[in-house]
N, C-alpha and C positions, 0 to 999 in steps of 0.2 A: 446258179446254174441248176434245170432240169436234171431229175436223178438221171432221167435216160443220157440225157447228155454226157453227165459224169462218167455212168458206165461206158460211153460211147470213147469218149475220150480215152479212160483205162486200157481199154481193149485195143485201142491204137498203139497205146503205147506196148502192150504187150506183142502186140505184132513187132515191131520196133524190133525189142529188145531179141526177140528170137530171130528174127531176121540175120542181125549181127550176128551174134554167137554162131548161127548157122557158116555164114559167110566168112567168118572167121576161123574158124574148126571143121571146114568144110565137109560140114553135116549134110543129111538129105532130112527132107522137113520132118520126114516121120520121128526119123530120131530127134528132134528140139523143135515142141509143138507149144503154142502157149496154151493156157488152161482155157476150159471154156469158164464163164461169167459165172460164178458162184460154187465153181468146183475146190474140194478142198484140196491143202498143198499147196505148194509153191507155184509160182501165178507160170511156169516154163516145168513142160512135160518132158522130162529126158529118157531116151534108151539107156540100158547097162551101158553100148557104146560111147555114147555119149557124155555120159558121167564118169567115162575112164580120161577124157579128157578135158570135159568140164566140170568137175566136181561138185557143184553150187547150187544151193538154193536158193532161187533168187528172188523177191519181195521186188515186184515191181510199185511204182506210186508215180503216176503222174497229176499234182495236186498243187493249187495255190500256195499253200500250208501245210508243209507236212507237220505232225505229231512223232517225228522222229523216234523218242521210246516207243510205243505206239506201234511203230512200223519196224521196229530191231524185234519187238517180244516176237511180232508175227512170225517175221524171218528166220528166229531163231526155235519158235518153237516147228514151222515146218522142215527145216534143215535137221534138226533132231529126229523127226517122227520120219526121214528118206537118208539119215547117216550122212546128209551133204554139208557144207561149211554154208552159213548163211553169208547173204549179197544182198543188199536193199542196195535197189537201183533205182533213182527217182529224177524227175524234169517236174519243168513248169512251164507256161505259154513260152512260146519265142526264147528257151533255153537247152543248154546244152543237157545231155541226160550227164547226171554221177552215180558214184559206187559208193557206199558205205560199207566197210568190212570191220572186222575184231583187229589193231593195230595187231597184234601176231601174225593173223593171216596177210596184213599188206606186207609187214617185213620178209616174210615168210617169201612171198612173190616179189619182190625188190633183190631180194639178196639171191636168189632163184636167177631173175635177171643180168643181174652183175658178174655173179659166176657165166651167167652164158657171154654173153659179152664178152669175157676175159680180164672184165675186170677188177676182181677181186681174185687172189689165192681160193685153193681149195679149202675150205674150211664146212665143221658142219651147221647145214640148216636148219637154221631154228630159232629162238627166240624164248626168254629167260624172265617169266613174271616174276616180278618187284615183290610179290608179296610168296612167293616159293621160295623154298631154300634150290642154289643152282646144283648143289651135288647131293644127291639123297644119301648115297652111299657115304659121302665123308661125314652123314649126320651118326649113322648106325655106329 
């Protein structure tokens, strides 16, 4: 594929993805713009507004092959440098787009869900890495 092509394609899909979230969070375009082609930052331009409700930095990829780490460092280091939680969102020809997040943040939105639902008691949200101790204070 032509590079133009490829950026061609990119930017479609960046259209895409803001489209959605628009539509979804019933933004007006200003607030969730996608970036233009070579601008730094997450490939979706948010208002303050905007990121009260969608909090995300989102690494769009629409490519034959993703390089998956490759596409999380990106993600991750522009969700740092905007204080967003990264999202790599990626498709390929004739597929559905997905979401790759930190499994914290999916539990984090799963049990978020459940509770709304009513399907779970109240309990608190959150989520307990394997490699932390779960009580600091019973370690003192």
């Amino acid at each position: 594929m032509k590079p133009a092509s490829a950026k061609a394609k990119g930017r479609v899909f960046q259209n895409f993805v803001a489209s959605e979230v628009r539509a979804t969070f019933c933004l007006p375009d200003e607030d969730c713009r996608p970036a233009v082609m070579g601008e730094n930052g997450a490939d979706l331009k948010l208002s303050s507004r905007a990121r009260e409700v969608f909090p995300f930095a989102i690494e769009a990829k629409k490519v034959e092959a993703l390089n998956v780490w490759e596409a999380l460092k990106q993600a991750e280091a522009n969700a740092a440098a905007e204080g967003l939680t990264p999202a790599l969102v990626f498709s390929r020809n004739r597929s559905p787009a997905y979401v790759c997040l930190r499994l914290e943040t999916f539990l984090e939105l799963a049990q978020a869900a459940a509770l709304y639902d009513g399907a779970l008691p109240e309990v608190e949200v959150g989520y307990s890495d394997p490699g932390e101790p779960a009580d600091r204070e019973a370690e003192a």
